[in-house]
PDB file of N, H, CA, C and O in Angstrom:
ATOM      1  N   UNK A   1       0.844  -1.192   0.000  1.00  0.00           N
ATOM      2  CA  UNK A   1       0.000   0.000   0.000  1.00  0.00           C
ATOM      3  C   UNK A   1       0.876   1.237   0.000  1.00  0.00           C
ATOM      4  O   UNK A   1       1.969   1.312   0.561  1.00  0.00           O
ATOM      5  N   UNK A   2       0.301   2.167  -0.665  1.00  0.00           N
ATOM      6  H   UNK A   2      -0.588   2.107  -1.120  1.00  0.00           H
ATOM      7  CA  UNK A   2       1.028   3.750  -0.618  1.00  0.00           C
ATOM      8  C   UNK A   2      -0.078   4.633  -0.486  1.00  0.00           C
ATOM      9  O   UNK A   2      -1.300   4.513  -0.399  1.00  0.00           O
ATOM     10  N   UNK A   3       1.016   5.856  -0.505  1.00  0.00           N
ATOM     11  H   UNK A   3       2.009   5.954  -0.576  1.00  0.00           H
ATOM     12  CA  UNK A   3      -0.291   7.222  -0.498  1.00  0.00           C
ATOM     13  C   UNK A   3       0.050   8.032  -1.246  1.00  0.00           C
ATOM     14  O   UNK A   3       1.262   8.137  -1.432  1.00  0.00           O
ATOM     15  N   UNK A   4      -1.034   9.078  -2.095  1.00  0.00           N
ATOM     16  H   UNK A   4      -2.018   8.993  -1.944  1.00  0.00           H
ATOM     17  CA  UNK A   4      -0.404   9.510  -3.117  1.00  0.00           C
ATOM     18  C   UNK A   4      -1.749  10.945  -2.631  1.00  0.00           C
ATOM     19  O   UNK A   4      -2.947  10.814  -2.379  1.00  0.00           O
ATOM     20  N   UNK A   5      -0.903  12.174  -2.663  1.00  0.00           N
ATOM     21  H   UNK A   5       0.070  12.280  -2.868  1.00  0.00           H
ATOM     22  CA  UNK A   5      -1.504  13.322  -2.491  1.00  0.00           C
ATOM     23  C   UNK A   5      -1.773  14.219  -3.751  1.00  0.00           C
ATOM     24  O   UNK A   5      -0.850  14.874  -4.234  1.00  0.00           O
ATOM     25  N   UNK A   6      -3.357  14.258  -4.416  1.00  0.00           N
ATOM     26  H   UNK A   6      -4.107  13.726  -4.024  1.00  0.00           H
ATOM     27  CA  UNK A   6      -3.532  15.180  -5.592  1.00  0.00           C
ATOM     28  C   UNK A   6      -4.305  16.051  -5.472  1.00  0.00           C
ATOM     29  O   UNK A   6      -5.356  15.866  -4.859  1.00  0.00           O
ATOM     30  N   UNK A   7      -3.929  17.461  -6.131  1.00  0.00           N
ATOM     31  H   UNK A   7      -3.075  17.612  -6.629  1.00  0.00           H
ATOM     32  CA  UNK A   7      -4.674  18.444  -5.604  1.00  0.00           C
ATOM     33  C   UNK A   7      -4.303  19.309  -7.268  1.00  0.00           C
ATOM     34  O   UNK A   7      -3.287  19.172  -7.950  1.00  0.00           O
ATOM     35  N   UNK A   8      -5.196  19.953  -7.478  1.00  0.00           N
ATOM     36  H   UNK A   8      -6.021  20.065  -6.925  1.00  0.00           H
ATOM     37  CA  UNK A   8      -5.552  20.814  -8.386  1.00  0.00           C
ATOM     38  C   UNK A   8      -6.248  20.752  -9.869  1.00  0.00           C
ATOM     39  O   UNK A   8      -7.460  20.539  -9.855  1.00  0.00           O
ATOM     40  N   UNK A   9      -5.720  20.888 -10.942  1.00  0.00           N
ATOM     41  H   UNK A   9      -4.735  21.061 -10.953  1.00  0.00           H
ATOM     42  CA  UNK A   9      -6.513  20.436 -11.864  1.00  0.00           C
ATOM     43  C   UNK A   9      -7.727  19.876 -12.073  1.00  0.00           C
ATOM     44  O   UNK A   9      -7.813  18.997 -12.930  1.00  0.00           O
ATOM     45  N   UNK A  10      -8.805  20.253 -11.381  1.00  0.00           N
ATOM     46  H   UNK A  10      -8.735  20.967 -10.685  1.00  0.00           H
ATOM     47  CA  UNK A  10      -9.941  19.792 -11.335  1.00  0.00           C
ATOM     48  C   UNK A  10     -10.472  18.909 -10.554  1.00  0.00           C
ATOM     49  O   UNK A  10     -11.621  18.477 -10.638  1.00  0.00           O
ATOM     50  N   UNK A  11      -9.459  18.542  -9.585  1.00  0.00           N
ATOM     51  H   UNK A  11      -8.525  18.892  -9.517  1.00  0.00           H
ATOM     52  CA  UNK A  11      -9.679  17.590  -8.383  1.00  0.00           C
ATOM     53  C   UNK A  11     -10.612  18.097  -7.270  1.00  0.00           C
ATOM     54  O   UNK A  11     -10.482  19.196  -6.731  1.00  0.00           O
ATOM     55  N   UNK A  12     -11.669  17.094  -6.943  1.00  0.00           N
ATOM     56  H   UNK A  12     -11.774  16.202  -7.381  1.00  0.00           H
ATOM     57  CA  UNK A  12     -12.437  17.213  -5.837  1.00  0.00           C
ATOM     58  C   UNK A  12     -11.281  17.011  -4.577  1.00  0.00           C
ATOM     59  O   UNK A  12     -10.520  16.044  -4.541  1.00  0.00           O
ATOM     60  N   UNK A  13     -11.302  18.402  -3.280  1.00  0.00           N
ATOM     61  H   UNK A  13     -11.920  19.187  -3.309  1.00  0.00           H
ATOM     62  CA  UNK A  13     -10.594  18.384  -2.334  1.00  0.00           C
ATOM     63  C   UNK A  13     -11.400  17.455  -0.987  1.00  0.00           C
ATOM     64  O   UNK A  13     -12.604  17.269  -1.159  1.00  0.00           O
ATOM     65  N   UNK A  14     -10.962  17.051  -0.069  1.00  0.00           N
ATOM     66  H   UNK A  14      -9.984  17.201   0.072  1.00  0.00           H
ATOM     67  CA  UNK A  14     -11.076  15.977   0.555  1.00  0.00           C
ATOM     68  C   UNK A  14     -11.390  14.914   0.564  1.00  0.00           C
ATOM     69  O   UNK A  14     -11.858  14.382   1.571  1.00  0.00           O
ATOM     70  N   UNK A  15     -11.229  14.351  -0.483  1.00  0.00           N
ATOM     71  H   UNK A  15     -10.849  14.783  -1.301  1.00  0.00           H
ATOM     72  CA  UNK A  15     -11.435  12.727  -0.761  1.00  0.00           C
ATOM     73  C   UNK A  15     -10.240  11.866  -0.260  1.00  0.00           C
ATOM     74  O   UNK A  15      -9.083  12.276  -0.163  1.00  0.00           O
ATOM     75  N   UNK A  16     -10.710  10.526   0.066  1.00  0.00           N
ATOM     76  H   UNK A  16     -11.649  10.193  -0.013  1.00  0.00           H
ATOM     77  CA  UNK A  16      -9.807   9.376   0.349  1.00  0.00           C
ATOM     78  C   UNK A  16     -10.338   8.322  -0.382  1.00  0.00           C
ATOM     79  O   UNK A  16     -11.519   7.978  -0.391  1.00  0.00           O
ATOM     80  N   UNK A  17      -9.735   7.997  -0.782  1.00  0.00           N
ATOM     81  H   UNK A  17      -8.775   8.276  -0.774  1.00  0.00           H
ATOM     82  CA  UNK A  17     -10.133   6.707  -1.953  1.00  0.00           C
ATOM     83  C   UNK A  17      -9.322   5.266  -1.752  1.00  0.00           C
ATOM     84  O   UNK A  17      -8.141   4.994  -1.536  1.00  0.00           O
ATOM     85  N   UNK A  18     -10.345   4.599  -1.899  1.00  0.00           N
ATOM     86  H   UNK A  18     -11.305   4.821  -2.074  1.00  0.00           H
ATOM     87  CA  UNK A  18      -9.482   3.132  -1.545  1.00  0.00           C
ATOM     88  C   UNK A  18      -9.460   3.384   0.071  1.00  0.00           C
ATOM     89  O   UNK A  18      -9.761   4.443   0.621  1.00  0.00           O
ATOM     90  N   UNK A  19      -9.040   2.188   0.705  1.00  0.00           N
ATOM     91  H   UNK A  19      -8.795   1.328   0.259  1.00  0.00           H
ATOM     92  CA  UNK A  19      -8.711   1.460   2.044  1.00  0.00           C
ATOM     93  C   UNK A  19      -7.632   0.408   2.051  1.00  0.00           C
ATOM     94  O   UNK A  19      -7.456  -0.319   1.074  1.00  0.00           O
ATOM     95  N   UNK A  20      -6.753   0.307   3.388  1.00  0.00           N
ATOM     96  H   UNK A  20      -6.896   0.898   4.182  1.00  0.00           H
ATOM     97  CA  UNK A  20      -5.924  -0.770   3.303  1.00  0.00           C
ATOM     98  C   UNK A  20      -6.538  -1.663   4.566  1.00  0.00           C
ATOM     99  O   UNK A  20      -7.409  -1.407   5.398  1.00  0.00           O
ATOM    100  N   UNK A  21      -5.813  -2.661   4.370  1.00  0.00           N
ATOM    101  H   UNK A  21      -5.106  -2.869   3.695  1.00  0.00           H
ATOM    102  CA  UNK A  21      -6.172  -4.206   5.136  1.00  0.00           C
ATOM    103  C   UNK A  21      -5.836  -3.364   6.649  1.00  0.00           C
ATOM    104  O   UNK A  21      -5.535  -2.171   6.696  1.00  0.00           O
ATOM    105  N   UNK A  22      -5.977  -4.369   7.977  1.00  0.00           N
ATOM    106  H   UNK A  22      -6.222  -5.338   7.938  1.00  0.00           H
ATOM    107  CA  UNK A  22      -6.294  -3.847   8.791  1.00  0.00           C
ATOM    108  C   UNK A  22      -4.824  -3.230   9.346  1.00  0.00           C
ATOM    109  O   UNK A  22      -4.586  -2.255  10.058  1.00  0.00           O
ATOM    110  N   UNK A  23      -3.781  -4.407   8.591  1.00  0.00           N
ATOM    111  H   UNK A  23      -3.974  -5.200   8.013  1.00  0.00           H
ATOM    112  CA  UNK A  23      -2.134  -3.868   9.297  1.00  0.00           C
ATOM    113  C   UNK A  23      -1.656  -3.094   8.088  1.00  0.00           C
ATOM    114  O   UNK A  23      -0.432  -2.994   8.175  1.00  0.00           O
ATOM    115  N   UNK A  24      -2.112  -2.509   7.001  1.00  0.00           N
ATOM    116  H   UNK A  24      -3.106  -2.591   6.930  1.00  0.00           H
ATOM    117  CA  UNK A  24      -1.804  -1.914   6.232  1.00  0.00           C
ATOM    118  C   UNK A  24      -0.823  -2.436   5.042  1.00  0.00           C
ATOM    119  O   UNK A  24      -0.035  -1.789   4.352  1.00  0.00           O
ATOM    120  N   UNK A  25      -1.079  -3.574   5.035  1.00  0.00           N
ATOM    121  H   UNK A  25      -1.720  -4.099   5.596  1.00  0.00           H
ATOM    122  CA  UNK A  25      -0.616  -4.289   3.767  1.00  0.00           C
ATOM    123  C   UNK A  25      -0.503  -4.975   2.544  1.00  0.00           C
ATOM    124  O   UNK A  25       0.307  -5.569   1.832  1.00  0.00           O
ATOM    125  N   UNK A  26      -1.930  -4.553   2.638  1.00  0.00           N
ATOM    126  H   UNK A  26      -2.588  -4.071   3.217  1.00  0.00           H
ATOM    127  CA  UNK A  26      -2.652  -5.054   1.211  1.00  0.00           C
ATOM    128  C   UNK A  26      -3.964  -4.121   1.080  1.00  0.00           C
ATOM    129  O   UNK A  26      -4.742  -4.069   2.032  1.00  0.00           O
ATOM    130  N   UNK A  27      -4.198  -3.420  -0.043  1.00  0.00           N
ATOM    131  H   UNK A  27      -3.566  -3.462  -0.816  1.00  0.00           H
ATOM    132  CA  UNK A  27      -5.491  -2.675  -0.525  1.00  0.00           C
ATOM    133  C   UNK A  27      -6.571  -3.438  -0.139  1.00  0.00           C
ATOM    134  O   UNK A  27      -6.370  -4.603  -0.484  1.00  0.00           O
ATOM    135  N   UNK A  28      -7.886  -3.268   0.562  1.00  0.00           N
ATOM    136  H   UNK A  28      -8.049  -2.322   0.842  1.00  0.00           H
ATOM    137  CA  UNK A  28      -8.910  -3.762   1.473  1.00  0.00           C
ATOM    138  C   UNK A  28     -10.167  -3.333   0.136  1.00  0.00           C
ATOM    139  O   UNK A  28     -10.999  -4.184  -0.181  1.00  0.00           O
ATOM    140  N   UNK A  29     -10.157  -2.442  -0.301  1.00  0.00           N
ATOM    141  H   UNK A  29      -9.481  -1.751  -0.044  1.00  0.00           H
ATOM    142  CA  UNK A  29     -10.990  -1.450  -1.102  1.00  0.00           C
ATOM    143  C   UNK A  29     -10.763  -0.507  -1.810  1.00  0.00           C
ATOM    144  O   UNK A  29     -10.519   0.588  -1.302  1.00  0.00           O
ATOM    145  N   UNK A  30     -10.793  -0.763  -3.740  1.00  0.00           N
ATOM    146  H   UNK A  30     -10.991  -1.652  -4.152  1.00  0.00           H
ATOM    147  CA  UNK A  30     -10.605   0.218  -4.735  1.00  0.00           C
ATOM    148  C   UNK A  30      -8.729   0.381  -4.572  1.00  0.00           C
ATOM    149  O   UNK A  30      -8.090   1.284  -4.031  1.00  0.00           O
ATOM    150  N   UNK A  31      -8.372  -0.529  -5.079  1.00  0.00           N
ATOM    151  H   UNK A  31      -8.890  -1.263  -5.518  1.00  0.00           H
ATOM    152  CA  UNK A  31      -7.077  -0.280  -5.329  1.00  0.00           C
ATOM    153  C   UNK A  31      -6.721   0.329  -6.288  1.00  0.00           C
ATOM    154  O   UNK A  31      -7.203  -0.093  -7.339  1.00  0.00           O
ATOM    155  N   UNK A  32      -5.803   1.494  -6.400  1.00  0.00           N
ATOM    156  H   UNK A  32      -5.411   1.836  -5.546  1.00  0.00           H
ATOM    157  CA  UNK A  32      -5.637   2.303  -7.288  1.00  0.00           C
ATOM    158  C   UNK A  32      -4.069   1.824  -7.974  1.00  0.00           C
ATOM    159  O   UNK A  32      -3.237   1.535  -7.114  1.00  0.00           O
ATOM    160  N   UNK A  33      -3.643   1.726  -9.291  1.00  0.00           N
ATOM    161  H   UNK A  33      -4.319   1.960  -9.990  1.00  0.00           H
ATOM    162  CA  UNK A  33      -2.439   1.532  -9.524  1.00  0.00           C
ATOM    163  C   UNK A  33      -1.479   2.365 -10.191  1.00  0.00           C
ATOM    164  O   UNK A  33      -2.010   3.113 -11.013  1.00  0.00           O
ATOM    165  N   UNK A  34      -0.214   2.474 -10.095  1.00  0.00           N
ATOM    166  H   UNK A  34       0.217   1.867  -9.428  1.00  0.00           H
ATOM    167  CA  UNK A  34       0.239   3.458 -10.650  1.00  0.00           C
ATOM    168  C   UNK A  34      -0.103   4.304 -12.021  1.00  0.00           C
ATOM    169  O   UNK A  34      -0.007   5.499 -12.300  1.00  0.00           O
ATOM    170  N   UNK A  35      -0.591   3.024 -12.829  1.00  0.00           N
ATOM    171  H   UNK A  35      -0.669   2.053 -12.603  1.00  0.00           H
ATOM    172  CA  UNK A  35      -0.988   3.631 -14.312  1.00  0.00           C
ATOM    173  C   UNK A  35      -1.943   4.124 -13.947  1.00  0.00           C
ATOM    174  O   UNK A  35      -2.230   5.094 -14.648  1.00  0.00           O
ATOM    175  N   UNK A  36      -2.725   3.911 -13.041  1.00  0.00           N
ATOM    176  H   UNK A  36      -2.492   3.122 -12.472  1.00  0.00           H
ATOM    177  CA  UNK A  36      -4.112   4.788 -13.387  1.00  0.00           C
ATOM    178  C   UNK A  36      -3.981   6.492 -12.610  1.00  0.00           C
ATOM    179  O   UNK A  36      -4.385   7.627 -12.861  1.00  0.00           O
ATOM    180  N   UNK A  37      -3.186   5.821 -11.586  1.00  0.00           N
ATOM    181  H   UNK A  37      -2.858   4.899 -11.382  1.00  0.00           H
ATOM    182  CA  UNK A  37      -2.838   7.756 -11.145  1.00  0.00           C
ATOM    183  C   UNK A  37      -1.657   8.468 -12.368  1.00  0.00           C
ATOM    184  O   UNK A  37      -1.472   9.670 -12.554  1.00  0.00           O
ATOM    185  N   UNK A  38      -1.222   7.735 -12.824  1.00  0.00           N
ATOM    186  H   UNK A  38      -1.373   6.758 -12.673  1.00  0.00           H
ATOM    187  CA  UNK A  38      -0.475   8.834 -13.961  1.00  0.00           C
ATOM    188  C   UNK A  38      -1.889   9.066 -15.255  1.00  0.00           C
ATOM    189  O   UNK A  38      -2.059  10.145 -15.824  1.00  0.00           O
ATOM    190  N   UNK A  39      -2.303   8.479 -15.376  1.00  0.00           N
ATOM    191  H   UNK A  39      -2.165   7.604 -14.913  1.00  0.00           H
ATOM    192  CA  UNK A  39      -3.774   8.359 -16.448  1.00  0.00           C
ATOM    193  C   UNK A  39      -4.700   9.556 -16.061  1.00  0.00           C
ATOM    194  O   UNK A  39      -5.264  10.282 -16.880  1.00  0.00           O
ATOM    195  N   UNK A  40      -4.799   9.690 -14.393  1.00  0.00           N
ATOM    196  H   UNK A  40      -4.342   9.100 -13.728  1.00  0.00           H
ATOM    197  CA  UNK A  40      -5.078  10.616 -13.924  1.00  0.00           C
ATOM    198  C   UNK A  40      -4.805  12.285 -14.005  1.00  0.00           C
ATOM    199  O   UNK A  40      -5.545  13.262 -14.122  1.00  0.00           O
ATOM    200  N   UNK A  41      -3.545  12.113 -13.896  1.00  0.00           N
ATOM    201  H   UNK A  41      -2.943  11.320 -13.800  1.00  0.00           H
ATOM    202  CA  UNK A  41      -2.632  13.477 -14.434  1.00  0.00           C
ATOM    203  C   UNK A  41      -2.764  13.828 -15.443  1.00  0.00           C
ATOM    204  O   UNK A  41      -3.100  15.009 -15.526  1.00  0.00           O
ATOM    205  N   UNK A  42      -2.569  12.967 -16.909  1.00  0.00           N
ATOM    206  H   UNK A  42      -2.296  12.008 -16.842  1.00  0.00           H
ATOM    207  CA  UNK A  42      -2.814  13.256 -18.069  1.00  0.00           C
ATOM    208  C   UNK A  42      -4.013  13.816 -18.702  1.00  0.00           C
ATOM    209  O   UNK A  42      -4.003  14.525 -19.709  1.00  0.00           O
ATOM    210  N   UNK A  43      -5.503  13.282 -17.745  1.00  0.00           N
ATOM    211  H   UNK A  43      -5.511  12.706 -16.928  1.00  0.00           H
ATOM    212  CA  UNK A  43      -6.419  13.726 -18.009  1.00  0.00           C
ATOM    213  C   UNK A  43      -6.836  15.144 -17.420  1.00  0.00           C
ATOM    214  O   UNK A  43      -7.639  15.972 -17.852  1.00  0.00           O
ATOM    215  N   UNK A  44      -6.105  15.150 -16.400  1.00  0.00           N
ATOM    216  H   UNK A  44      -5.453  14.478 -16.049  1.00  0.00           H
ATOM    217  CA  UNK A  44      -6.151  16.955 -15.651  1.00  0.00           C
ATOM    218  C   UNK A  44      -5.786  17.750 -16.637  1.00  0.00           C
ATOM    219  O   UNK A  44      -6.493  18.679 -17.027  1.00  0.00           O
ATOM    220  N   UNK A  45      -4.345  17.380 -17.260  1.00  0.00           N
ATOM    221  H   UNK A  45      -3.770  16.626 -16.943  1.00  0.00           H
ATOM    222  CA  UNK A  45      -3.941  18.237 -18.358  1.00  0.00           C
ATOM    223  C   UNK A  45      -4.682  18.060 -19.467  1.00  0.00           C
ATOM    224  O   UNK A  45      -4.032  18.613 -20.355  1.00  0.00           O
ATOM    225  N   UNK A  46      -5.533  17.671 -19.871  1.00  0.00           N
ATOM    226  H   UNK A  46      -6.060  17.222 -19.149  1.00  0.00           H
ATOM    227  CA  UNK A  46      -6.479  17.386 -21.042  1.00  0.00           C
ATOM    228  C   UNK A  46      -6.103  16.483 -22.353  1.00  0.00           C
ATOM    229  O   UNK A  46      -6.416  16.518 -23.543  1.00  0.00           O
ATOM    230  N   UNK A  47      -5.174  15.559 -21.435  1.00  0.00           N
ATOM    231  H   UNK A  47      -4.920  15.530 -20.468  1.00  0.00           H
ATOM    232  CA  UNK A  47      -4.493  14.925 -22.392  1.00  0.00           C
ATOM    233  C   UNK A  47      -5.707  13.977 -23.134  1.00  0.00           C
ATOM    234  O   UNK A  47      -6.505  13.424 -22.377  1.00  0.00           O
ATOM    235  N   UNK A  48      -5.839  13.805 -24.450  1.00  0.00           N
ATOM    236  H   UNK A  48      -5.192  14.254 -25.066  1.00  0.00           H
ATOM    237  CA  UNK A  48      -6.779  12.921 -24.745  1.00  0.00           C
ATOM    238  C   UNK A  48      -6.941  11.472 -24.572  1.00  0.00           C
ATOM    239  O   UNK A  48      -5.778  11.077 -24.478  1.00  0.00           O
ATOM    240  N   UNK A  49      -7.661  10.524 -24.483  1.00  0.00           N
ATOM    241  H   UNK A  49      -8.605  10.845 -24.559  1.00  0.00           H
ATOM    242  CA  UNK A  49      -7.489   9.007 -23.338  1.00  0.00           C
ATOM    243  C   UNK A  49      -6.415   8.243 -24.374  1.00  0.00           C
ATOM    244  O   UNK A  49      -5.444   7.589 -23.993  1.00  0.00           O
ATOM    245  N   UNK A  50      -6.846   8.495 -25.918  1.00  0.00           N
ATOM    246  H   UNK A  50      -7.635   9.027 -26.227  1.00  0.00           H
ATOM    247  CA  UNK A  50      -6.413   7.572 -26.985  1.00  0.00           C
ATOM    248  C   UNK A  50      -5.201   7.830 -27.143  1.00  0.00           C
ATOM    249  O   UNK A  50      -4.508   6.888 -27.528  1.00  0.00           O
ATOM    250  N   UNK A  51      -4.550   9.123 -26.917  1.00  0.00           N
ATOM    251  H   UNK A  51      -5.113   9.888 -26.605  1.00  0.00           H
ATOM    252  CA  UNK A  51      -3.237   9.632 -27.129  1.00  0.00           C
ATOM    253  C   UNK A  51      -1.882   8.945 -27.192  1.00  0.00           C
ATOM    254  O   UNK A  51      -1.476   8.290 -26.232  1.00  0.00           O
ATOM    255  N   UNK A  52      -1.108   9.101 -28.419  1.00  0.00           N
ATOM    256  H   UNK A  52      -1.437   9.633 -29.199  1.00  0.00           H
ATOM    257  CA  UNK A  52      -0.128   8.216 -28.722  1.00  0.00           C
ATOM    258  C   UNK A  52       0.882   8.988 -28.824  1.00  0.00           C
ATOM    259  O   UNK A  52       0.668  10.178 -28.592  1.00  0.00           O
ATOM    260  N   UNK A  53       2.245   8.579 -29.186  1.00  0.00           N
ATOM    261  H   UNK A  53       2.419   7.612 -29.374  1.00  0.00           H
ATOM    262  CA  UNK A  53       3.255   9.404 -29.396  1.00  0.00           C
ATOM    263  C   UNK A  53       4.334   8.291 -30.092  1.00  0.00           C
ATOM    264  O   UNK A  53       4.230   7.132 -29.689  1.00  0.00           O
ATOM    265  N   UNK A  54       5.216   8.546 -30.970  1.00  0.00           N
ATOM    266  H   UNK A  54       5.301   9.487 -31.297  1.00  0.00           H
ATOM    267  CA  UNK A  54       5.955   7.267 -31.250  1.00  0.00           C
ATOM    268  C   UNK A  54       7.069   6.868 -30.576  1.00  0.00           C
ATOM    269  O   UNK A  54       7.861   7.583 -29.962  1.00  0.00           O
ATOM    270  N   UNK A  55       7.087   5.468 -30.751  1.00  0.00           N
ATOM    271  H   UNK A  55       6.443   4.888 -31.249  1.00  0.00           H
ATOM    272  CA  UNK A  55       7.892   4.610 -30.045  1.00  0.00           C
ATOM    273  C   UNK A  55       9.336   4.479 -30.693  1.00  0.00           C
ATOM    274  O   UNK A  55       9.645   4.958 -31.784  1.00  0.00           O
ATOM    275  N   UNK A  56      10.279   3.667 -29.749  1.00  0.00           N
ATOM    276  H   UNK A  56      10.029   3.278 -28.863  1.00  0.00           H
ATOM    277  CA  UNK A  56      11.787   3.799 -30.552  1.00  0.00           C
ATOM    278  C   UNK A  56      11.691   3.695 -31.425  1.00  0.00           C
ATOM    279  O   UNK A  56      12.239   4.569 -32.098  1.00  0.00           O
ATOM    280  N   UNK A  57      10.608   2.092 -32.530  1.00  0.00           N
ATOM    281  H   UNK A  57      10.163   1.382 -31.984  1.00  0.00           H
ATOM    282  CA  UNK A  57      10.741   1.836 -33.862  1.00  0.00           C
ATOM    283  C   UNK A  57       9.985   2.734 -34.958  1.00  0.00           C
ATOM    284  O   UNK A  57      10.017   2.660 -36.186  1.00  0.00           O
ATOM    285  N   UNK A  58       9.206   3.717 -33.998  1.00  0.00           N
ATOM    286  H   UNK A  58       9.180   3.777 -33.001  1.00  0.00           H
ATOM    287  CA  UNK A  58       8.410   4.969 -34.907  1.00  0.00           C
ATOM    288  C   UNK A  58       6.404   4.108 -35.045  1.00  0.00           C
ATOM    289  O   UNK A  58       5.443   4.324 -35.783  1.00  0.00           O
ATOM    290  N   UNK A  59       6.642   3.263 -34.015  1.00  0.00           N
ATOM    291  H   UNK A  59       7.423   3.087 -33.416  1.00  0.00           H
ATOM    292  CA  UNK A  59       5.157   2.643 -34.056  1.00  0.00           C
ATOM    293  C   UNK A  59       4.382   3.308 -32.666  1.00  0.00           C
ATOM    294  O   UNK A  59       4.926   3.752 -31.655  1.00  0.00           O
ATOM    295  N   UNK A  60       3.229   3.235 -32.916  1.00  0.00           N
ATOM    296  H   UNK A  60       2.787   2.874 -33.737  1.00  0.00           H
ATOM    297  CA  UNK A  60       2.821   3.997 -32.270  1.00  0.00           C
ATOM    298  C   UNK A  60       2.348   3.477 -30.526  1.00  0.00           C
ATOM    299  O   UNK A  60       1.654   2.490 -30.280  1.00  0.00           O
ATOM    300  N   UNK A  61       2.931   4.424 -29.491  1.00  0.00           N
ATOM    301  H   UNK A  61       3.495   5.225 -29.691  1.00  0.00           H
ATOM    302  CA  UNK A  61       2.564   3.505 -28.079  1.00  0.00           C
ATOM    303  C   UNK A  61       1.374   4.800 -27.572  1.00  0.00           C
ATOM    304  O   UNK A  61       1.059   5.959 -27.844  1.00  0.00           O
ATOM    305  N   UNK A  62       1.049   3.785 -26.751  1.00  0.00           N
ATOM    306  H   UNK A  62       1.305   2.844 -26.530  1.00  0.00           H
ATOM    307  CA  UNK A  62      -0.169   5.068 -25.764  1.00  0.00           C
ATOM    308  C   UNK A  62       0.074   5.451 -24.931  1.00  0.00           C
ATOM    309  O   UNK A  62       0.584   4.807 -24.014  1.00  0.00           O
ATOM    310  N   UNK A  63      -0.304   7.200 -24.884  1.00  0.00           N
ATOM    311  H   UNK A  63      -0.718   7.723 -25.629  1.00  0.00           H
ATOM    312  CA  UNK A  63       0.384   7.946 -23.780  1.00  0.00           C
ATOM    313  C   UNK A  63       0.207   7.014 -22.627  1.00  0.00           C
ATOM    314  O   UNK A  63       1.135   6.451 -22.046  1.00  0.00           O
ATOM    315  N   UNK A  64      -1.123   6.892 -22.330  1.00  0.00           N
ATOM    316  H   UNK A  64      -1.877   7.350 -22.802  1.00  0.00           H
ATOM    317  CA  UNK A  64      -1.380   6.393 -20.790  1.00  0.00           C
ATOM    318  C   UNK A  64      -2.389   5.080 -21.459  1.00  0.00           C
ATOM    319  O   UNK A  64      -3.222   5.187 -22.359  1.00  0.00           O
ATOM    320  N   UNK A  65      -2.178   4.413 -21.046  1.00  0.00           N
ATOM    321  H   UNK A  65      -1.501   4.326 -20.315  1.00  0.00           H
ATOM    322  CA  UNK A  65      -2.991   2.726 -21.166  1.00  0.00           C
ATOM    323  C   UNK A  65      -4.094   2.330 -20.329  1.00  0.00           C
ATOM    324  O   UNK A  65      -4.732   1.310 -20.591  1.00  0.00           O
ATOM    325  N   UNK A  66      -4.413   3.194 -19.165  1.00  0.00           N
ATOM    326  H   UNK A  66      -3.895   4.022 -18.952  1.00  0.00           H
ATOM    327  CA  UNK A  66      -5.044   2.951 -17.646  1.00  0.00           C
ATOM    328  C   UNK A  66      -5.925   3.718 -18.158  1.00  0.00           C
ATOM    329  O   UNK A  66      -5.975   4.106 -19.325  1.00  0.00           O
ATOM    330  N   UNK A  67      -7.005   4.073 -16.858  1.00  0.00           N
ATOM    331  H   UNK A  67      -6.964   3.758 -15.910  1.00  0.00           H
ATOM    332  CA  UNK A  67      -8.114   4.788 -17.449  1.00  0.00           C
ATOM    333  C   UNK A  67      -8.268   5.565 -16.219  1.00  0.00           C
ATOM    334  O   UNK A  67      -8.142   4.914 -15.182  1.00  0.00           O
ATOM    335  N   UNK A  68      -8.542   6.953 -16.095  1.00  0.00           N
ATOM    336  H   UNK A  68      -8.645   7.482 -16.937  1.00  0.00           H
ATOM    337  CA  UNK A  68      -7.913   7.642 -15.040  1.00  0.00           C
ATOM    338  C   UNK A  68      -9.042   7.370 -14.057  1.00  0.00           C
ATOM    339  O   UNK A  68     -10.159   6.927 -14.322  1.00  0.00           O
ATOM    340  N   UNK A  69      -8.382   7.831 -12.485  1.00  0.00           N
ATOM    341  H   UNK A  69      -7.475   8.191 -12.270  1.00  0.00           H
ATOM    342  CA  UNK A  69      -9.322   7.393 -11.540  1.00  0.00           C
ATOM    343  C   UNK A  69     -10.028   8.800 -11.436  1.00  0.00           C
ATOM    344  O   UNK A  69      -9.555   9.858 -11.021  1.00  0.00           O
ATOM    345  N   UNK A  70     -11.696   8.437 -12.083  1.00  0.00           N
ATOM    346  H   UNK A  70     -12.080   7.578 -12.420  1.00  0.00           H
ATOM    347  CA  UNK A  70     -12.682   9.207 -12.054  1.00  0.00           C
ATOM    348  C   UNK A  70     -13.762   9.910 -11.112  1.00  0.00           C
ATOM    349  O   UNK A  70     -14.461  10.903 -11.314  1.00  0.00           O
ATOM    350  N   UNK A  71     -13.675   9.184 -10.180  1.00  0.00           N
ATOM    351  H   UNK A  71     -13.107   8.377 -10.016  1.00  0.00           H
ATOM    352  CA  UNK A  71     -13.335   9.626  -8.299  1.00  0.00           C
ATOM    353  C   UNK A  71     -13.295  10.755  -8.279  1.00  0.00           C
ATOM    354  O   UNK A  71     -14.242  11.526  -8.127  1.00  0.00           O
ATOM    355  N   UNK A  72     -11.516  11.151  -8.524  1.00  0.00           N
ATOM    356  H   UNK A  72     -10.746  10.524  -8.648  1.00  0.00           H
ATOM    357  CA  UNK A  72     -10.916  12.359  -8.375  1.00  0.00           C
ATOM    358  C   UNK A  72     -11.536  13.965  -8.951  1.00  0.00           C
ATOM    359  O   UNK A  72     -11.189  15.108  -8.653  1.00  0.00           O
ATOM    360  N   UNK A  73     -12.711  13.383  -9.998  1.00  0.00           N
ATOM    361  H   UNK A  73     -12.993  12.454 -10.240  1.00  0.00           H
ATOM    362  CA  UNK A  73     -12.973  14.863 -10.700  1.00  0.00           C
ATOM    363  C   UNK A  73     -14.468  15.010 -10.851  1.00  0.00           C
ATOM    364  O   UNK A  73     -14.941  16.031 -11.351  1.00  0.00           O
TER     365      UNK A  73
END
């Protein structure tokens, strides 16, 4: 488990999202994962969901792959 503090871009202020187990070592409720809090960010900035950019071989990868946590806005 971690904690991750977001604030601005359109974020609803006092929310807690998700829960951990009772000794704090495993997500109990709504586990959030890293891709989806960076998915998150991208969508504050108005990044579009489908958004690509090219890859080493010039093929195309996706900005963010996750789908942002919608909670937050």
């Amino acid at each position: 488990c971690w904690t991750a503090l977001v604030a601005g871009g359109g974020v609803k202020c006092g929310q807690i999202i998700g829960a951990s187990d009772r000794t704090g070592s495993e997500p109990a409720e709504r586990p959030v994962t890293p891709q989806e809090l960076v998915s998150s960010i991208f969508h504050a900035l108005g990044v579009p969901q489908g958004a690509t950019i090219p890859g080493p071989d010039g093929t195309p990868v996706a900005v963010y792959p996750a789908a942002p946590v919608t909670e937050l806005f």
